[in-house]
N, C-alpha and C positions, 0 to 999 in steps of 0.2 A: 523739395516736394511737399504737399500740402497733404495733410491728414487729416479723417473724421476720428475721434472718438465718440462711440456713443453705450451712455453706463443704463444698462436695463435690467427689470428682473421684478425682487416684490422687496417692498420695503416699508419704511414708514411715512409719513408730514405728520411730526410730534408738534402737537402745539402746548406751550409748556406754562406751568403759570406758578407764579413763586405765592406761595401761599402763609398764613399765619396757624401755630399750632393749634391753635382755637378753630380756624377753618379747616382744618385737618382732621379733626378731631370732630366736626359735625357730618363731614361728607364719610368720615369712618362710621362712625353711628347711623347714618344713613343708609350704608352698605352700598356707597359707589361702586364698589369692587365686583361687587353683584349683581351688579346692571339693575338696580333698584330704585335708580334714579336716572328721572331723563332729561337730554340736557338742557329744557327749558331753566330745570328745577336749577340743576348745578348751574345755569350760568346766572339763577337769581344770588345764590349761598358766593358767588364770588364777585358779583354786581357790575356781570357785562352783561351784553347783548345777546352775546352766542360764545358756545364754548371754545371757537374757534379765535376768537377774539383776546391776540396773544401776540407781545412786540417781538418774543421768544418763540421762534420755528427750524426746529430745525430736520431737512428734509433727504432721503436717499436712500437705496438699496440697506438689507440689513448687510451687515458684513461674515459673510458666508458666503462662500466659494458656490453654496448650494441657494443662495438666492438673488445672486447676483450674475451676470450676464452680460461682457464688453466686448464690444468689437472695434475693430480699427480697419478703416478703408481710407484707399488713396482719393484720389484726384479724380479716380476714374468710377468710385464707389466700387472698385476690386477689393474683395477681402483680403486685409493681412495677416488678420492675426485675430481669435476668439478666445476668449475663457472657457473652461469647461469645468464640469462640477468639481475636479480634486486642485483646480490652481491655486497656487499659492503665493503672495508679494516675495518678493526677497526682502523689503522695507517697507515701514510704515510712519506715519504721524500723525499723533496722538493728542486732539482736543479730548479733555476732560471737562463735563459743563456741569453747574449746581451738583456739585458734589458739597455734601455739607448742608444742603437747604431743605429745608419743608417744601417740595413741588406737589403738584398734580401733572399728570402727564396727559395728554388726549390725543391717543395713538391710533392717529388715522392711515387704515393698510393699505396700502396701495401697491398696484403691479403696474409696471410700462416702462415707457423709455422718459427716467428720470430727468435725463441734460446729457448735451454730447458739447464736446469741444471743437475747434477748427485749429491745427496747428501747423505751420509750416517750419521745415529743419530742414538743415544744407545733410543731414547722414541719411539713412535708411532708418525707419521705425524699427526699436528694440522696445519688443513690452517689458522684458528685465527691467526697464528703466523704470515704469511707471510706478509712482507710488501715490496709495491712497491718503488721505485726508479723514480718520475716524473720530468720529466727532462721539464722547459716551456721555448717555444724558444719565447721570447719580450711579453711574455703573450700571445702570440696569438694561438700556436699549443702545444697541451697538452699530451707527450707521455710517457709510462711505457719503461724508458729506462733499467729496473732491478731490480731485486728482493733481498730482504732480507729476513732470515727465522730467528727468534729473533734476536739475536747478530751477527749471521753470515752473510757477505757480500756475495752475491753469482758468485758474477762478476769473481771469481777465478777458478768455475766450470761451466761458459758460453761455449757454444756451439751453435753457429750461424744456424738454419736450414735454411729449402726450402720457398721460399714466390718470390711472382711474381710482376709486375708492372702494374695497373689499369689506369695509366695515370699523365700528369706532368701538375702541377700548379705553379705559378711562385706569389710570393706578396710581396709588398715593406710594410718593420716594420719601 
């Protein structure tokens, strides 16, 4: 039988940028943190285009039961199975990214439907199975970058959806 996965809810698209202590150290002075600077200025101090302009993105609900949102439909778009605010994985796996580095974060919030999957299995859908993919950028922001259904990786039948922008936040890791 053929399944939808689809991962919704509010989360982040961190665009990341590995930066030098001296650039850290101006955009501190500057009081980035304090929305002091706007990102024309910041993407002059880091000598791009836009602040968005980062080979480092990484994008998906935060990880919390309370801001995240899955459902799973058949073939027929029949609900199987939804999250609700107290679910919990039974397992997880765990990307650690620039831990150890001088970053900039530009923590754009977003709400919608992140990415769904299309999976077909000879069993019946078991959410027990599914496990996320958390990707933590320097420890500080915690996001379900992808899912796994036991064995199977699902990043091979990703499909990117609709999701909007709530606003940009800027933090020195």
């Amino acid at each position: 039988m053929k399944y939808r996965i689809l991962v919704s809810g509010r989360g982040s698209e961190c665009y990341v940028h590995k930066i030098s202590p001296e650039t850290k150290s101006i955009l501190s002075e500057r009081k980035i943190e304090n929305d002091e600077m706007d990102a024309e200025e910041i993407a002059e101090v880091l000598g791009i285009h836009f602040v968005t302009d980062s080979d480092d993105i990484v994008m998906g609900p935060y990880n919390d039961p309370e801001n995240y949102f899955i459902q799973v439909l058949d073939e027929n778009d029949k609900k199987i199975w939804e999250s609700d605010n107290d679910h919990e994985f039974l397992d997880y796996q765990f990307n650690f990214l620039f831990e150890d580095e001088n970053i900039l974060t530009v923590d754009d919030y977003i709400k919608g439907t992140f990415y769904t999957y299309e999976l077909e299995l000879e069993k019946d859908f078991d959410h027990k199975k599914l496990i996320p993919i958390v990707s933590e950028i320097s420890g500080e922001i915690s996001l379900i970058t992808d899912l796994m259904y036991e064995d199977i990786d699902l990043r091979d039948y990703k499909e990117f959806g609709d999701y909007w922008s709530k606003g940009i936040t800027y933090s020195l890791l």
